[in-house]
C-alpha positions in Angstrom: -11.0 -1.6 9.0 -10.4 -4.5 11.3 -7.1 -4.2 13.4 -6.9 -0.7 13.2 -7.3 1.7 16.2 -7.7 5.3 15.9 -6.9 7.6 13.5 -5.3 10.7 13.9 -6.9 13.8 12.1 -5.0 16.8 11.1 -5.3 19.1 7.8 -3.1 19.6 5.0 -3.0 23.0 4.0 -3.8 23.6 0.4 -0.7 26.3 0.0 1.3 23.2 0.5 0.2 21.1 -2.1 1.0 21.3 -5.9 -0.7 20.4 -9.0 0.2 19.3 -12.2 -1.7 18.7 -15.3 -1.1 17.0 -18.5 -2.6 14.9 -20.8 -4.6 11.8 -20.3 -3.0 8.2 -21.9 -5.2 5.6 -23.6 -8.2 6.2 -25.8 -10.7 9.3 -26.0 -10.1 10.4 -29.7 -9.8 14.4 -30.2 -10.7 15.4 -26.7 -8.1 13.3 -24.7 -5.5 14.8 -27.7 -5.9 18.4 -26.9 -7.5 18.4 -22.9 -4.7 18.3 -20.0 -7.3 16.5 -18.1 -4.6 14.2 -16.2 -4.1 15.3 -12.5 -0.9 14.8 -10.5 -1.1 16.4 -7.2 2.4 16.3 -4.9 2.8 17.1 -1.8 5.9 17.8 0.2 6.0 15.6 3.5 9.4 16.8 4.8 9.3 20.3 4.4 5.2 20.3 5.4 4.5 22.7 8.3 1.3 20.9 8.7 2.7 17.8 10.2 4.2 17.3 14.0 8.0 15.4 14.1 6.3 12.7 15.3 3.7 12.2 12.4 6.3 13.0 9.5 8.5 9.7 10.6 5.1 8.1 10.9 4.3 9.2 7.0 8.1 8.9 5.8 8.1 5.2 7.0 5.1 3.8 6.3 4.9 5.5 2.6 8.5 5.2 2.2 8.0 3.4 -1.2 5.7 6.1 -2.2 8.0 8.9 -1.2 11.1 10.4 -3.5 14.3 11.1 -2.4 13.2 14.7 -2.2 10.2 13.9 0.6 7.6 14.5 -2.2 5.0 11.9 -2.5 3.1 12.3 -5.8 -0.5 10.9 -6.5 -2.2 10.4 -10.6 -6.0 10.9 -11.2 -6.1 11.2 -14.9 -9.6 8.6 -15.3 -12.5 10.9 -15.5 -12.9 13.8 -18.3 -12.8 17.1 -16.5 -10.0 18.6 -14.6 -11.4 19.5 -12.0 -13.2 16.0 -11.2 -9.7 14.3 -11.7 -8.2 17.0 -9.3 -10.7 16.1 -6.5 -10.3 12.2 -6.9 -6.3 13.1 -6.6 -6.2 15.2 -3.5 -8.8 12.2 -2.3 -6.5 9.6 -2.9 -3.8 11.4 -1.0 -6.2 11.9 2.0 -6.8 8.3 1.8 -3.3 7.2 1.7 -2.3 9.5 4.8 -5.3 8.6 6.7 -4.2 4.8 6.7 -0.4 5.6 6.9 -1.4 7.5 10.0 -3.8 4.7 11.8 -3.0 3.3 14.8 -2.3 -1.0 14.6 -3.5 -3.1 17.3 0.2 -4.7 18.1 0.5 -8.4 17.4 -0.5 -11.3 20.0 1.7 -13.8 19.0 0.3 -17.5 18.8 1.5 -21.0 19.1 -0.3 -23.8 17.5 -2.1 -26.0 19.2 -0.5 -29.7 20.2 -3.1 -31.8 18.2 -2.1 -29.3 14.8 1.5 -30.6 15.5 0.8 -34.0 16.2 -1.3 -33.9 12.8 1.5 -32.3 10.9 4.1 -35.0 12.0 1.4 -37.9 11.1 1.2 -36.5 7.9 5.0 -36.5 7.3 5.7 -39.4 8.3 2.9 -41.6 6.1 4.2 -39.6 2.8 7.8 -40.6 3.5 6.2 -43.9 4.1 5.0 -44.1 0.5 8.3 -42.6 -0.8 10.2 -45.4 0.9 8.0 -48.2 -0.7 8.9 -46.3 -4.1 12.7 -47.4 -3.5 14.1 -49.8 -5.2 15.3 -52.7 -3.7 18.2 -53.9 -3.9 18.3 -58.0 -3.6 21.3 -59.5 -2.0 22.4 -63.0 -2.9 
């Protein structure tokens, strides 16, 4: 991805993470009725044993709107019909999310513009309040 670095690579054990699964929503007539195909898959970020001190504030930061109050970030794959397929798609997902909570940003060069972009800006302002004073009325003095 442009602007991006490095990416750091660690493992998540799977004794860490915990599933859940329910039923699907939407259409899908008798088998989305009786099938718990809908996988959530959580994942514990503060109490993980995986994760150095270092990469957990990196995670609890970055995902902080994707995070509970409990350090447990949660991720749904309910869209395919088997279980298992929507359980690999989850855990997936979650890979992707860390991966790209974890990556390195190259850090901002700010910018000025350049003088003819401000000269060009102030031309423009002042022909439109140019045309709004001709819109005045005017008052006539005897």
């Amino acid at each position: 991805m442009p602007g991006h670095l490095a990416t750091v690579e660690f493992a998540i054990p799977e004794g860490e993470l915990r599933f859940r699964a329910s039923r699907s929503s939407g259409p899908g007539g008798q088998h989305v009725n009786k099938s718990s195909t809908r996988v959530e898959v959580l994942w514990n970020v503060r109490a993980s044993r995986s994760l150095s001190p270092e990469l957990r504030g990196k995670i609890l930061e970055r995902l902080a709107g994707r995070i509970d109050r409990n350090g447990v970030i949660r991720v749904v794959a309910s869209s395919r019909r088997s279980q298992l397929e929507n359980r690999q798609a989850a855990i997936r997902r979650l890979q992707s999310l860390i991966q790209q909570a974890l990556r390195e940003m190259k850090p901002r060069v700010p910018t000025a513009p350049p003088e003819r972009a401000k000269q060009a800006r102030i031309e423009t302002k002042r022909k439109r309040a140019e045309i709004k004073r001709f819109r005045r009325k005017v008052i006539e003095e005897e």
